[in-house]
VMD Tcl script that builds the backbone (N, CA, C; Angstrom):
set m [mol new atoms 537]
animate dup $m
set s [atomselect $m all]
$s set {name element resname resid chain x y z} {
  {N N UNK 1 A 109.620 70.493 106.016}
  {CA C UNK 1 A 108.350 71.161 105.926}
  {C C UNK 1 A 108.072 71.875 107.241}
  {N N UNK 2 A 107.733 73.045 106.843}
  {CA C UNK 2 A 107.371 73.850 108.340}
  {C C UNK 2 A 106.030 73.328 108.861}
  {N N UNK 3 A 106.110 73.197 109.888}
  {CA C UNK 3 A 104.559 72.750 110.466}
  {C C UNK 3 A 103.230 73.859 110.574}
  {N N UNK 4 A 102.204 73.762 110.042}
  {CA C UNK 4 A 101.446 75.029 110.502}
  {C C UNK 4 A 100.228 74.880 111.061}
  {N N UNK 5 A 99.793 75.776 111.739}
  {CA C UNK 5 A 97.813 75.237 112.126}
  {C C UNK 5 A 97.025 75.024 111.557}
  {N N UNK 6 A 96.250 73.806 112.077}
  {CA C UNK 6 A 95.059 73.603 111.432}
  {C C UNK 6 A 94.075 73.918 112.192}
  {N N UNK 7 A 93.469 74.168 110.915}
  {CA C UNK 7 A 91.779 74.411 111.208}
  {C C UNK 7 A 90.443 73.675 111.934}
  {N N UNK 8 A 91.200 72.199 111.120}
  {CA C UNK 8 A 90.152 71.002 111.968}
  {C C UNK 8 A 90.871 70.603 113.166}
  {N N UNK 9 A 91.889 70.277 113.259}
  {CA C UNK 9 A 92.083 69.976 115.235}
  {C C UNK 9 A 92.849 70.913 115.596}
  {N N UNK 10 A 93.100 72.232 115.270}
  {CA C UNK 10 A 93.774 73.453 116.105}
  {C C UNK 10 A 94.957 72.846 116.934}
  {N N UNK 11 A 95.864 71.959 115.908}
  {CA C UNK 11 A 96.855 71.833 116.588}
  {C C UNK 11 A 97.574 72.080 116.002}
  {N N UNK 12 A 99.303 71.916 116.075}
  {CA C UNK 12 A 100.548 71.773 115.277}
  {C C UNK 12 A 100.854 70.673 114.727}
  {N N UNK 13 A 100.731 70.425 113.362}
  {CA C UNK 13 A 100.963 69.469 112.242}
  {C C UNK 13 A 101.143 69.488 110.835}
  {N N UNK 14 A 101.839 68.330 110.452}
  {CA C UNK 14 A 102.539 68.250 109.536}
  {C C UNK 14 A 101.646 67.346 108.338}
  {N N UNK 15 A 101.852 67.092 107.216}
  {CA C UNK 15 A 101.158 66.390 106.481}
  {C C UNK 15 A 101.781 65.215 106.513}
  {N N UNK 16 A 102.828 64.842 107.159}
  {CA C UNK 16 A 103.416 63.293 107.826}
  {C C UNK 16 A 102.964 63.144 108.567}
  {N N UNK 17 A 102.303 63.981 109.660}
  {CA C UNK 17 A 101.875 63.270 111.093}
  {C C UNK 17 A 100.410 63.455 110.832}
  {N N UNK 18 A 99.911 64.181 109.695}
  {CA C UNK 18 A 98.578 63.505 109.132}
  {C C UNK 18 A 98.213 62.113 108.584}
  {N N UNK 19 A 99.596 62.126 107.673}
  {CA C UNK 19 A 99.160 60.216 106.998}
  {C C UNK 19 A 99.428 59.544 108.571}
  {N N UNK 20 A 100.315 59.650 109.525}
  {CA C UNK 20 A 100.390 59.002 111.014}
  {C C UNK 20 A 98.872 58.647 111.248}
  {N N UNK 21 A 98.516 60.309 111.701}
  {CA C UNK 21 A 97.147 60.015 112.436}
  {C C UNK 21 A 95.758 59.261 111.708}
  {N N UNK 22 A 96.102 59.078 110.492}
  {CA C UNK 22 A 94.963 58.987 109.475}
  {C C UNK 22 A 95.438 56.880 109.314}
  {N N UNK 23 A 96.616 56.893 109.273}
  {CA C UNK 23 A 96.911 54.874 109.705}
  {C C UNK 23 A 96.535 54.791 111.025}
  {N N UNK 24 A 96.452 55.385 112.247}
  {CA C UNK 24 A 95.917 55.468 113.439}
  {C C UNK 24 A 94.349 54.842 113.666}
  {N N UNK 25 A 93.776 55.541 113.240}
  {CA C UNK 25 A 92.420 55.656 112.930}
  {C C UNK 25 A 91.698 54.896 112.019}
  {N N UNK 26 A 92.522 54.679 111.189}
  {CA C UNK 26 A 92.212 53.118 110.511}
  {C C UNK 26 A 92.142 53.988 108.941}
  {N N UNK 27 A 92.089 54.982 108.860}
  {CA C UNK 27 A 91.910 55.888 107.660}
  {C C UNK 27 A 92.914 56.422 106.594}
  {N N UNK 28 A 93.086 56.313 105.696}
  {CA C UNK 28 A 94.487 56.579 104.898}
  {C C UNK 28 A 93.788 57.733 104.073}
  {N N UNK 29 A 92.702 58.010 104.077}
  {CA C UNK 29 A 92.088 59.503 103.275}
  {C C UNK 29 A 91.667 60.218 104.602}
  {N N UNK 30 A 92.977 60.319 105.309}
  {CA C UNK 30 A 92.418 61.440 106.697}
  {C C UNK 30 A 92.451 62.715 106.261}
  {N N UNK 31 A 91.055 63.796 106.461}
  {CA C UNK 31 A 91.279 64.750 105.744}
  {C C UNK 31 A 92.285 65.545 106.079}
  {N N UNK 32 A 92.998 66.330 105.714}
  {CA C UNK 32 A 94.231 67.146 106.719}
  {C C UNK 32 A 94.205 68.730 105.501}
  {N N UNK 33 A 93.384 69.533 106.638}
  {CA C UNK 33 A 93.480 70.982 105.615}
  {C C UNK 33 A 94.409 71.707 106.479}
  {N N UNK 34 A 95.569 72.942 106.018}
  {CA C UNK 34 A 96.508 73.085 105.999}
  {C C UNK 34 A 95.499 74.748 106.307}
  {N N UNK 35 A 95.237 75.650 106.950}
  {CA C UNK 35 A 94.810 76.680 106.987}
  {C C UNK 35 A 95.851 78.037 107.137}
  {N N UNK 36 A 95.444 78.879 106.318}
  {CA C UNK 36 A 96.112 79.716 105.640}
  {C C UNK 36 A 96.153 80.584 107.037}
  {N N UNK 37 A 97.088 81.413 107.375}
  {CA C UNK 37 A 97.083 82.695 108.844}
  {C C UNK 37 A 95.605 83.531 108.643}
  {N N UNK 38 A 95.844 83.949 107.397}
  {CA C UNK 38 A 94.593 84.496 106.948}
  {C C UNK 38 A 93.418 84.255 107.468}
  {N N UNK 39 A 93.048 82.586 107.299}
  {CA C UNK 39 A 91.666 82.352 108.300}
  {C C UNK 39 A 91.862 81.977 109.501}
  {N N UNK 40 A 92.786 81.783 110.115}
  {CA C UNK 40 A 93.083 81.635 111.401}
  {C C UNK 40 A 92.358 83.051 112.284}
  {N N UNK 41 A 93.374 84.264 111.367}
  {CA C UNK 41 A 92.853 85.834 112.184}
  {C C UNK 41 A 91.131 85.896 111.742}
  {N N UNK 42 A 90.527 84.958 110.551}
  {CA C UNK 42 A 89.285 85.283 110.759}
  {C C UNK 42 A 88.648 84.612 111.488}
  {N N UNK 43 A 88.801 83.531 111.890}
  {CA C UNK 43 A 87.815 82.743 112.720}
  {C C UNK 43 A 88.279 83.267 114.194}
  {N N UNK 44 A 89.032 84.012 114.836}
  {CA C UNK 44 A 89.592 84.544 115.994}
  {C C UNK 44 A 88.903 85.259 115.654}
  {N N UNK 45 A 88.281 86.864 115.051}
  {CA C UNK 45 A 87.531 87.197 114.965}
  {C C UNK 45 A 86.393 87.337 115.212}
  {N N UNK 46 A 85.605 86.160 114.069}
  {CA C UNK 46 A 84.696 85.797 114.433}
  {C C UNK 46 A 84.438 85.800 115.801}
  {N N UNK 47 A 85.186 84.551 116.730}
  {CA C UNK 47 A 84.662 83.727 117.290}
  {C C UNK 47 A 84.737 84.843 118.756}
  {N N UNK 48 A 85.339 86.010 118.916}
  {CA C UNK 48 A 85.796 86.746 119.953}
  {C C UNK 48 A 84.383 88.153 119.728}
  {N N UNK 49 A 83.934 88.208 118.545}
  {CA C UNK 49 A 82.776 89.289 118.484}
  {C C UNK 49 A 81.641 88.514 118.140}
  {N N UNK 50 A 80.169 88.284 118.857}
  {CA C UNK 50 A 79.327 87.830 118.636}
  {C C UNK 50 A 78.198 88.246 117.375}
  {N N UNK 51 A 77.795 87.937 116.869}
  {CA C UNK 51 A 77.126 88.064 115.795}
  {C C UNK 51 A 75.731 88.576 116.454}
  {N N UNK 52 A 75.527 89.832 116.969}
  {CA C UNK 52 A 74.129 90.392 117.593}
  {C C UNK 52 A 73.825 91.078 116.959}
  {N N UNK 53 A 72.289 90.928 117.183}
  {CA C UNK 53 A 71.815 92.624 116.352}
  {C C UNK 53 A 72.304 93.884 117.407}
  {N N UNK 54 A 72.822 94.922 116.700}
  {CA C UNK 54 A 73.344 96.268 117.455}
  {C C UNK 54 A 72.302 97.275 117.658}
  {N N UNK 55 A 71.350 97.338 118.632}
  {CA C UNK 55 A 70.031 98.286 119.157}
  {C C UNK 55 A 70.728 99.723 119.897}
  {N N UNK 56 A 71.583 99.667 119.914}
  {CA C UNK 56 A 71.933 101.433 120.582}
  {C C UNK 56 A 72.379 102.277 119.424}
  {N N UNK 57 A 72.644 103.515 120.079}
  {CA C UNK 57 A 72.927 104.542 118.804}
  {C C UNK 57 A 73.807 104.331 117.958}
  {N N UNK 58 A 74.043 104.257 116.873}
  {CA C UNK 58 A 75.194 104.177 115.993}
  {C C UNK 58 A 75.790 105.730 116.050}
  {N N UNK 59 A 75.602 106.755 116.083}
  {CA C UNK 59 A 76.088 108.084 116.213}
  {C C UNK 59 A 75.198 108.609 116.613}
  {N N UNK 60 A 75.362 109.881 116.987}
  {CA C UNK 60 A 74.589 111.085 117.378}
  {C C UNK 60 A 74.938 112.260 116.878}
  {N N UNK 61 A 75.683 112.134 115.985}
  {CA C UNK 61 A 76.019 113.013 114.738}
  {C C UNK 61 A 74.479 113.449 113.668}
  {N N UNK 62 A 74.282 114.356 113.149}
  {CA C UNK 62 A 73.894 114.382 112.396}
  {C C UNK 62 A 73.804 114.705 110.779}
  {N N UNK 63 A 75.039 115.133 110.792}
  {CA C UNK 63 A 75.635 115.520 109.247}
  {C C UNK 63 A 75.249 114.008 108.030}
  {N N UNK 64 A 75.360 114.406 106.812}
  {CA C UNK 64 A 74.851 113.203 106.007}
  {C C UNK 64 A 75.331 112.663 105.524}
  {N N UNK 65 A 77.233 112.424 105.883}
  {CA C UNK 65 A 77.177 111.190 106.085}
  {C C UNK 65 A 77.176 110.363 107.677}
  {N N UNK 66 A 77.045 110.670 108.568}
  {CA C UNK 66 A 76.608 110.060 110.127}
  {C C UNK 66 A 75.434 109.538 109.503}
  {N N UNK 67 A 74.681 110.271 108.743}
  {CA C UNK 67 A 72.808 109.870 108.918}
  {C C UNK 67 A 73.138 108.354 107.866}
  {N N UNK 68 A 73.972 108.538 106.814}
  {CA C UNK 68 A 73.960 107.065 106.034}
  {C C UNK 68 A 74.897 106.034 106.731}
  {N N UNK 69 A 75.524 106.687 107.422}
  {CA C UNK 69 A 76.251 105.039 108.481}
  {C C UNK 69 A 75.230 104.308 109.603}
  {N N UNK 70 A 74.471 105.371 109.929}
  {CA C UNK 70 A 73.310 105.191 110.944}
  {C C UNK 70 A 72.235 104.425 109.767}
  {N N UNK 71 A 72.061 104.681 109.102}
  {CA C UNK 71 A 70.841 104.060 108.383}
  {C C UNK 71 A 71.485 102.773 107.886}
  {N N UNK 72 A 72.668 102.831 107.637}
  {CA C UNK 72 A 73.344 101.436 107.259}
  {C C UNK 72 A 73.396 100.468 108.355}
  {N N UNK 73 A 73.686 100.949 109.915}
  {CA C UNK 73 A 73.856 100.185 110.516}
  {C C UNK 73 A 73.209 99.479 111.330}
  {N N UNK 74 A 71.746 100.345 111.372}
  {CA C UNK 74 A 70.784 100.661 112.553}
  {C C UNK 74 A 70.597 98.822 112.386}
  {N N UNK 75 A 69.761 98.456 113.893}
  {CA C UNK 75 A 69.546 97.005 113.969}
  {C C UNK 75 A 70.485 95.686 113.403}
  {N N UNK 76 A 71.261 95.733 112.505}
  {CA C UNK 76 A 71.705 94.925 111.921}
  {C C UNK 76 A 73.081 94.286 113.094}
  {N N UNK 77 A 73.243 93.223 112.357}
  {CA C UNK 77 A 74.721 92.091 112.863}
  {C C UNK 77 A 75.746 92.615 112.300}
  {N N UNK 78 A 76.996 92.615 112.570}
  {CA C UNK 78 A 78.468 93.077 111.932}
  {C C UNK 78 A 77.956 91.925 110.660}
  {N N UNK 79 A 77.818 91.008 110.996}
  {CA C UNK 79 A 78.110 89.640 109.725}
  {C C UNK 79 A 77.152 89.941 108.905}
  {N N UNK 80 A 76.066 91.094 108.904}
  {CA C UNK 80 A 75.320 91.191 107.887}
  {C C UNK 80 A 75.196 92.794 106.977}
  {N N UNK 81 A 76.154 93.126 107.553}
  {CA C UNK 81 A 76.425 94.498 106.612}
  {C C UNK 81 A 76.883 94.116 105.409}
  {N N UNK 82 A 76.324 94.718 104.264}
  {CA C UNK 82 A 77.309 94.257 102.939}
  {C C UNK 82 A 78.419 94.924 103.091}
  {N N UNK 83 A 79.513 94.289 102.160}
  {CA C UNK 83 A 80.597 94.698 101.739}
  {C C UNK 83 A 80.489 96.173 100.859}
  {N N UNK 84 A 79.499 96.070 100.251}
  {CA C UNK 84 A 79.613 97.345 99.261}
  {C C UNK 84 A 79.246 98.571 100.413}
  {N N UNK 85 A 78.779 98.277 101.692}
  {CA C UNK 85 A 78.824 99.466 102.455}
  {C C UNK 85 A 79.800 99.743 103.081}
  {N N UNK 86 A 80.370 98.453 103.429}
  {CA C UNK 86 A 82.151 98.901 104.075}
  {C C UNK 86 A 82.894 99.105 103.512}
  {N N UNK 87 A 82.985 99.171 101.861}
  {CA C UNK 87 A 83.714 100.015 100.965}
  {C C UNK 87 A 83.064 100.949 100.589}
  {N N UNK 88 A 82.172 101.573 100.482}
  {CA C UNK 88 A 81.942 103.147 100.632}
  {C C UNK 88 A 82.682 103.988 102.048}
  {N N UNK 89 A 82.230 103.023 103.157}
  {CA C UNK 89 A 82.513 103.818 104.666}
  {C C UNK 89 A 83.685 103.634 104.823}
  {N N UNK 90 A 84.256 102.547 104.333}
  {CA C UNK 90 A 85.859 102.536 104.192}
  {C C UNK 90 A 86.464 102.349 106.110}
  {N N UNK 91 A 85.620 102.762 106.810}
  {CA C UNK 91 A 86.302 102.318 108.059}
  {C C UNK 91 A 84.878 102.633 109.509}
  {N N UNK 92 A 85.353 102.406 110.128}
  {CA C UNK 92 A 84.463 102.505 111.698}
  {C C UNK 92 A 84.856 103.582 112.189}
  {N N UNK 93 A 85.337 104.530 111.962}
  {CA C UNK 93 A 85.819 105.906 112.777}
  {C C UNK 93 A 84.902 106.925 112.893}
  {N N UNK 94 A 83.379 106.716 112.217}
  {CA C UNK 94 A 82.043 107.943 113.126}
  {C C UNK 94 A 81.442 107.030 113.777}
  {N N UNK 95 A 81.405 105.692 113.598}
  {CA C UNK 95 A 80.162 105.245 115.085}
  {C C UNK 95 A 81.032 105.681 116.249}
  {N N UNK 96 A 79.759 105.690 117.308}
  {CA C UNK 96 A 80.285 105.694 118.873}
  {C C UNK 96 A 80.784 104.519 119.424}
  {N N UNK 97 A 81.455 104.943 120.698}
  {CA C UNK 97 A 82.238 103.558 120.766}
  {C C UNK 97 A 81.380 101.890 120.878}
  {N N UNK 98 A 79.803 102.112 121.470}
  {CA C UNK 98 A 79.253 101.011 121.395}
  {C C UNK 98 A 79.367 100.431 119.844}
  {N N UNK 99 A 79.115 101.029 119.238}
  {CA C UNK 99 A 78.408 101.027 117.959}
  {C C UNK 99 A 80.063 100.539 117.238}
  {N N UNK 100 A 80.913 101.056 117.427}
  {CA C UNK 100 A 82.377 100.546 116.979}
  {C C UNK 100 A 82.530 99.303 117.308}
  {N N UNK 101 A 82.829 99.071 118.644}
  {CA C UNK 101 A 82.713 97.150 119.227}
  {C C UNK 101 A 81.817 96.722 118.434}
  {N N UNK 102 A 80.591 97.020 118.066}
  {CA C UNK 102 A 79.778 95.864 117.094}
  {C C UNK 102 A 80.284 95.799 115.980}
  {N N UNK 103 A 80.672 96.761 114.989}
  {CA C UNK 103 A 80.329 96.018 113.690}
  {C C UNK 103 A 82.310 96.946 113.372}
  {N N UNK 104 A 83.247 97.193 114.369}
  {CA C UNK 104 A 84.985 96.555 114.044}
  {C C UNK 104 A 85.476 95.289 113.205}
  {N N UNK 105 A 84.146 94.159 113.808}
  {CA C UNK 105 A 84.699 93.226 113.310}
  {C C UNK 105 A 84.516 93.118 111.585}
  {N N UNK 106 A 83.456 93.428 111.431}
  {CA C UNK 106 A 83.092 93.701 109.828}
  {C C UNK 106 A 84.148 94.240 108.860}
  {N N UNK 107 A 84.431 95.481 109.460}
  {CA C UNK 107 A 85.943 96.272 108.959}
  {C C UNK 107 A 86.838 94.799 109.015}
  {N N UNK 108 A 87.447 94.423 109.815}
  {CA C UNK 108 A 88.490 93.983 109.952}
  {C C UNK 108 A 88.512 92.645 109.064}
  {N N UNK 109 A 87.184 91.751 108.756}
  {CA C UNK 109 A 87.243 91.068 107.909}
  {C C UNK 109 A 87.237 91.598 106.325}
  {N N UNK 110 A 86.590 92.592 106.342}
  {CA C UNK 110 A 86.517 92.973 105.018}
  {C C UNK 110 A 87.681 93.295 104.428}
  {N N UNK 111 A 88.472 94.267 105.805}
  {CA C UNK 111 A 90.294 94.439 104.922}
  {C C UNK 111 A 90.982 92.901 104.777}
  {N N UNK 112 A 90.943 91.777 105.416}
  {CA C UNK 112 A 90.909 91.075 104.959}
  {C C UNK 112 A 90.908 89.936 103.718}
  {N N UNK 113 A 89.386 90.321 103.251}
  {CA C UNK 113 A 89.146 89.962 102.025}
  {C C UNK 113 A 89.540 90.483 101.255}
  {N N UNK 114 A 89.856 91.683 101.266}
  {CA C UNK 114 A 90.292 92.896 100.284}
  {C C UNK 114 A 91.687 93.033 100.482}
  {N N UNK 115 A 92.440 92.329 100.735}
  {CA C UNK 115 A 93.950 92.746 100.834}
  {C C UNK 115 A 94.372 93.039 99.587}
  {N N UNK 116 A 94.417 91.892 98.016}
  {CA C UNK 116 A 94.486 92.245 97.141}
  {C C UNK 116 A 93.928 93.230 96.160}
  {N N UNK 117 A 92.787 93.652 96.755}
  {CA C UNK 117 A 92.467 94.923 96.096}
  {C C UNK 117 A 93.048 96.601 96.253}
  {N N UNK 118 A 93.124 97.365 95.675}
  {CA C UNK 118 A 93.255 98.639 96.418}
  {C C UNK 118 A 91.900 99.070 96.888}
  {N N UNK 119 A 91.933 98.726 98.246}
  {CA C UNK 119 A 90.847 99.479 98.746}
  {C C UNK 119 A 91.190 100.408 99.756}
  {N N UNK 120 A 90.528 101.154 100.684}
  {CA C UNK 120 A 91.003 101.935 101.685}
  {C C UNK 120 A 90.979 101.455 103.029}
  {N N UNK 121 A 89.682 100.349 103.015}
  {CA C UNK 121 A 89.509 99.165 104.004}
  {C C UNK 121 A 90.369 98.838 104.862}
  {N N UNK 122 A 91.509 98.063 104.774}
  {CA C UNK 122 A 92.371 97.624 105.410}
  {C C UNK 122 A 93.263 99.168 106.299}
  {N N UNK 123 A 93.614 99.993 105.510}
  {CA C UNK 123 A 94.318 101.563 105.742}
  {C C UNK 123 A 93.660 101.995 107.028}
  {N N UNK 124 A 91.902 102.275 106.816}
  {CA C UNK 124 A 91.449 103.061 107.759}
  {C C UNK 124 A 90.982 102.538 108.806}
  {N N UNK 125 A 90.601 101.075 108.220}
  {CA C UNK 125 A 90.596 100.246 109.806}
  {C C UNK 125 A 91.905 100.198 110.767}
  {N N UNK 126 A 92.958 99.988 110.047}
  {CA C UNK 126 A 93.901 100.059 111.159}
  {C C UNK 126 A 93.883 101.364 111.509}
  {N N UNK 127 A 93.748 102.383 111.081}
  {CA C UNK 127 A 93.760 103.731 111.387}
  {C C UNK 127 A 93.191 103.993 112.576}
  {N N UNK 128 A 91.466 103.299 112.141}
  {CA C UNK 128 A 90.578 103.320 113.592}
  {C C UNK 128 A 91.130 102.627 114.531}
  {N N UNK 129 A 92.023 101.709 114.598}
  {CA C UNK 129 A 92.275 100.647 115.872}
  {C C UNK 129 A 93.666 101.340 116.616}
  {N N UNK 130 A 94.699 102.604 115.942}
  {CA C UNK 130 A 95.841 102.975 116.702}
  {C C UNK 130 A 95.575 104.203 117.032}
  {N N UNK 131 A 96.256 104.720 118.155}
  {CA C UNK 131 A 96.460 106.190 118.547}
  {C C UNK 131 A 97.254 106.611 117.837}
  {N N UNK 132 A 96.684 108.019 117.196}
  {CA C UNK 132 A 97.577 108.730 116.576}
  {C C UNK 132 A 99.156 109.048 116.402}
  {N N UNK 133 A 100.000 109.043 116.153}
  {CA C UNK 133 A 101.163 109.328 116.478}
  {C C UNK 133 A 101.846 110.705 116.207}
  {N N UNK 134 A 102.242 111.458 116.788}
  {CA C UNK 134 A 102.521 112.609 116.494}
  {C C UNK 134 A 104.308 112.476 115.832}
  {N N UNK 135 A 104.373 113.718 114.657}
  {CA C UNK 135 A 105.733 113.796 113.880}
  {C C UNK 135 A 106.637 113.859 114.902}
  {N N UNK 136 A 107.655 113.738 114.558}
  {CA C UNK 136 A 109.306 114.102 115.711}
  {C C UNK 136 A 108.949 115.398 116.161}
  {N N UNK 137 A 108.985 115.630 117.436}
  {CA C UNK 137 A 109.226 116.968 117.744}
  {C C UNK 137 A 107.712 118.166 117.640}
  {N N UNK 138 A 106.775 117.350 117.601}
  {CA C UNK 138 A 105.256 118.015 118.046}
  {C C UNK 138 A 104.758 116.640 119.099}
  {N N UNK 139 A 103.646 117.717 119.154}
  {CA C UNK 139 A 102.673 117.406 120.473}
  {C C UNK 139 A 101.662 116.400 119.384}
  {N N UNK 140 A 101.601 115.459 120.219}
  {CA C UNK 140 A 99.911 114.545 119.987}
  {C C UNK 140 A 99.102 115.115 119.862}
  {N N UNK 141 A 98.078 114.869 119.031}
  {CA C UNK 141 A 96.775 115.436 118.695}
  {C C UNK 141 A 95.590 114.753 119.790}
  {N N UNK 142 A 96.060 115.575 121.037}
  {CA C UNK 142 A 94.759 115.203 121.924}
  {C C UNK 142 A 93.420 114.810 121.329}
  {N N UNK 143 A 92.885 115.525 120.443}
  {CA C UNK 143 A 91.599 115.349 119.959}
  {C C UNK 143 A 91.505 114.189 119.718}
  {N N UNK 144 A 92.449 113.275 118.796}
  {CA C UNK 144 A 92.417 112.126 118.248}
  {C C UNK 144 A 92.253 111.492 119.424}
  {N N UNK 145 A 92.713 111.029 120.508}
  {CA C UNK 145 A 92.760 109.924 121.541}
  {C C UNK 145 A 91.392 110.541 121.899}
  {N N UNK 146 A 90.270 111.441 121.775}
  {CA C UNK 146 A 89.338 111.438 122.559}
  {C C UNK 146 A 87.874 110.310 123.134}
  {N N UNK 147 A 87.760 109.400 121.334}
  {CA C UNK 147 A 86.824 108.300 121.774}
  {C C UNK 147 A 87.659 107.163 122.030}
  {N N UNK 148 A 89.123 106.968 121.499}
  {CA C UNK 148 A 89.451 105.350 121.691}
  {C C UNK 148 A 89.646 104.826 123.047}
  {N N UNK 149 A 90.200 105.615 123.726}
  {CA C UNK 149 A 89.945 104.979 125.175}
  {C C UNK 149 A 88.653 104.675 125.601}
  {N N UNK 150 A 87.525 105.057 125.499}
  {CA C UNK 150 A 86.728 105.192 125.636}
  {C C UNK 150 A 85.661 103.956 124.716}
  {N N UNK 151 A 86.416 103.598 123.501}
  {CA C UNK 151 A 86.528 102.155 122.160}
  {C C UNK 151 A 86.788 100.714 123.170}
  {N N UNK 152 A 88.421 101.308 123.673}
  {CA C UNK 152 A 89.245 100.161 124.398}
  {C C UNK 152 A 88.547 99.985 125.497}
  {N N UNK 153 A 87.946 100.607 126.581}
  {CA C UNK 153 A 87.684 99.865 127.705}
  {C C UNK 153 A 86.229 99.244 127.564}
  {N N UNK 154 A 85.078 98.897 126.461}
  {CA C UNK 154 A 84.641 98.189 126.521}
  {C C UNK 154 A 84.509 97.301 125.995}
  {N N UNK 155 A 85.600 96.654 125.342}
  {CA C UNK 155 A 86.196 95.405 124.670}
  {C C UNK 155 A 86.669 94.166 125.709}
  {N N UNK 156 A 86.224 93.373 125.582}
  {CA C UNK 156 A 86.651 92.266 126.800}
  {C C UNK 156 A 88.342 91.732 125.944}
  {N N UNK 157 A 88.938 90.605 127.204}
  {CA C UNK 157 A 89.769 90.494 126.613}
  {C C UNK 157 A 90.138 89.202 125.162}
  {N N UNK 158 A 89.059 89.164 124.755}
  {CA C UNK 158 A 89.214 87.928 124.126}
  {C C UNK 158 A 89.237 88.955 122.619}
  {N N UNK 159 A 88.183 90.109 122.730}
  {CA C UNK 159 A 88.228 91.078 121.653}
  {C C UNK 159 A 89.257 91.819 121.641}
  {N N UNK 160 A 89.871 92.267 122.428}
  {CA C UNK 160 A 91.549 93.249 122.697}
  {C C UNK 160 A 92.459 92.148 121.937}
  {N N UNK 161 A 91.994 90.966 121.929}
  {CA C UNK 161 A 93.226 89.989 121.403}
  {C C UNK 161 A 93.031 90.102 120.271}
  {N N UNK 162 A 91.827 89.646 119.631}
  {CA C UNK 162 A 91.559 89.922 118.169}
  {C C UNK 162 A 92.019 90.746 117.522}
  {N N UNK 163 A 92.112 92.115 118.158}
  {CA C UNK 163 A 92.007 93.684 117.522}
  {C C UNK 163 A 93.932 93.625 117.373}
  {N N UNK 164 A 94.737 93.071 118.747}
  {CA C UNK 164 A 95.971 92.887 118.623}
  {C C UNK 164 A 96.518 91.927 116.987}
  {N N UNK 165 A 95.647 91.050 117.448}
  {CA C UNK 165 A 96.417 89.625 116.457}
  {C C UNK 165 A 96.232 90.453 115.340}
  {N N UNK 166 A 95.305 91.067 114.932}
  {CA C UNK 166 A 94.895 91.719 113.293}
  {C C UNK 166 A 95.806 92.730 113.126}
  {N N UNK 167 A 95.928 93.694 114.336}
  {CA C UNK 167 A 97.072 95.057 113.997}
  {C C UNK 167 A 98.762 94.131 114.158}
  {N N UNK 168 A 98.679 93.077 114.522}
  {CA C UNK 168 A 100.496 92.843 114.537}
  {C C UNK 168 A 100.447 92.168 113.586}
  {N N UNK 169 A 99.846 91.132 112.751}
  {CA C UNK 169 A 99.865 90.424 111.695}
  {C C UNK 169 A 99.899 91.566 110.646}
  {N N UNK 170 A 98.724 92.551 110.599}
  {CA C UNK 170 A 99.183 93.208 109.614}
  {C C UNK 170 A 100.441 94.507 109.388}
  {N N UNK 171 A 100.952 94.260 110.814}
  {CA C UNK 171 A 102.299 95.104 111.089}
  {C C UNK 171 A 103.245 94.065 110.301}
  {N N UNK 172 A 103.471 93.070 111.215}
  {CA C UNK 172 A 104.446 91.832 110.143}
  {C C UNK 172 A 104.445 91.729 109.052}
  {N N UNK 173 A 103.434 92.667 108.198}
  {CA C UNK 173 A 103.645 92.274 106.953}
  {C C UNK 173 A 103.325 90.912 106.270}
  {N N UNK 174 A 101.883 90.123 107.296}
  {CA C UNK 174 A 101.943 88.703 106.866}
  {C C UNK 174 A 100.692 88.654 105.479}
  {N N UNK 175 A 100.681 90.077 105.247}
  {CA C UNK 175 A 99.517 90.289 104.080}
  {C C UNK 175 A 99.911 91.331 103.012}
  {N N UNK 176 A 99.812 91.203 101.917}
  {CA C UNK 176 A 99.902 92.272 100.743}
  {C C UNK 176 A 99.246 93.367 101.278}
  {N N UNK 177 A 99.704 94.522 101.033}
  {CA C UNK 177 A 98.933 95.786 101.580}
  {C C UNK 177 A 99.645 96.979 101.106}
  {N N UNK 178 A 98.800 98.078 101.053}
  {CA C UNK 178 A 99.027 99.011 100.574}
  {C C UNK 178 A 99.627 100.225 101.970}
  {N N UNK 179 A 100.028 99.381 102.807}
  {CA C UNK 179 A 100.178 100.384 104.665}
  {C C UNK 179 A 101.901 100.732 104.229}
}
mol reanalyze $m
mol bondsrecalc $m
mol representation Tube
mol addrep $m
C-alpha cells in the first residue's frame, strides 16, 4: 500500500500504522481518513489566502462586462462569491492585481470542483496564473506580461506556493481536465 497524507495529523501513513496508533491509544476505532491530493491543494489554499472582505478597486475599467465583475465582487470574501459567478467570469484576468490576490483563490477552488465538468474554469484560471508563451520563432506578446508581474510581486510566499502547487499538480496531470 502506498502511504499517503492525511488530513487529521498531516503526516505520512498507512492504514497499518493507523490500527498501530489507534492500539496505542487504547482505541481500535481510530479514525484514520485517507485525504484525496485534491483537498490537500484545497486546504493549502485556503489556508495561504485569508478569507477578507476585498475594499479596493476591483477594476477601473469601465466597459460592461468590468462593471458586472466589479458589482460581483465589490466588498465581498473570495469564499463568498457564488460559483454561478465564477462560471459566467470563467477566470480572474480583468480585476487589478489587488483585486486578483483576493478572490484567485475562488478561481482556483472552483476549477477544482469543476474538474469533471466541462467548464472553462480550470483553462482560464491557469491561463491567468502563466506568462504567455510565444509560438517557435515569434516574439512574446509584451502586452500579456503587462499586469502579472505586477499580480506576482504582491503575493507573499506562502500564496506563490499555493498558486505553484495548483499550476504543477494540474501540469502532472493529477486531475481530469480538459488542458
Amino acid at each position: 500500500m502506498v502511504p499517503t497524507r492525511s488530513l487529521r495529523c498531516d503526516v505520512v501513513t498507512s492504514t497499518g500504522a493507523s490500527r498501530i496508533i489507534g492500539r496505542i491509544v487504547g482505541r481500535l476505532d481510530f479514525p484514520f481518513y485517507v485525504a484525496h491530493p485534491i483537498d490537500v491543494l484545497r486546504r493549502q489554499i485556503r489556508s495561504a489566502f485569508p478569507a477578507e472582505p476585498f475594499t479596493g478597486p476591483v477594476t477601473t475599467c469601465k466597459c460592461d462586462e468590468c462593471t458586472e465583475i466589479r458589482n460581483g465582487l465589490e466588498g465581498k470574501r473570495w469564499t463568498d462569491v457564488a460559483p454561478q459567478f465564477l462560471d459566467f467570469t470563467c477566470s480572474p484576468i480583468l480585476p487589478g492585481p489587488q483585486a486578483f490576490r483576493a478572490f484567485v483563490p475562488a478561481y482556483m477552488i472552483r476549477a477544482l470542483d469543476e474538474l469533471a465538468q466541462q467548464t472553462c474554469v480550470l483553462e482560464l484560471t491557469v491561463y491567468s496564473l502563466c506568462p504567455s508563451v510565444a509560438d517557435a520563432g515569434e516574439e512574446p506578446d509584451v502586452s500579456s506580461f503587462e499586469l502579472k508581474p505586477e499580480r506576482a510581486e504582491i503575493m507573499n510566499a506562502e500564496q506563490a506556493e499555493a498558486i505553484r502547487a495548483f499550476l504543477s499538480d494540474v501540469a502532472r496531470g493529477l486531475y481530469p481536465s480538459r488542458l
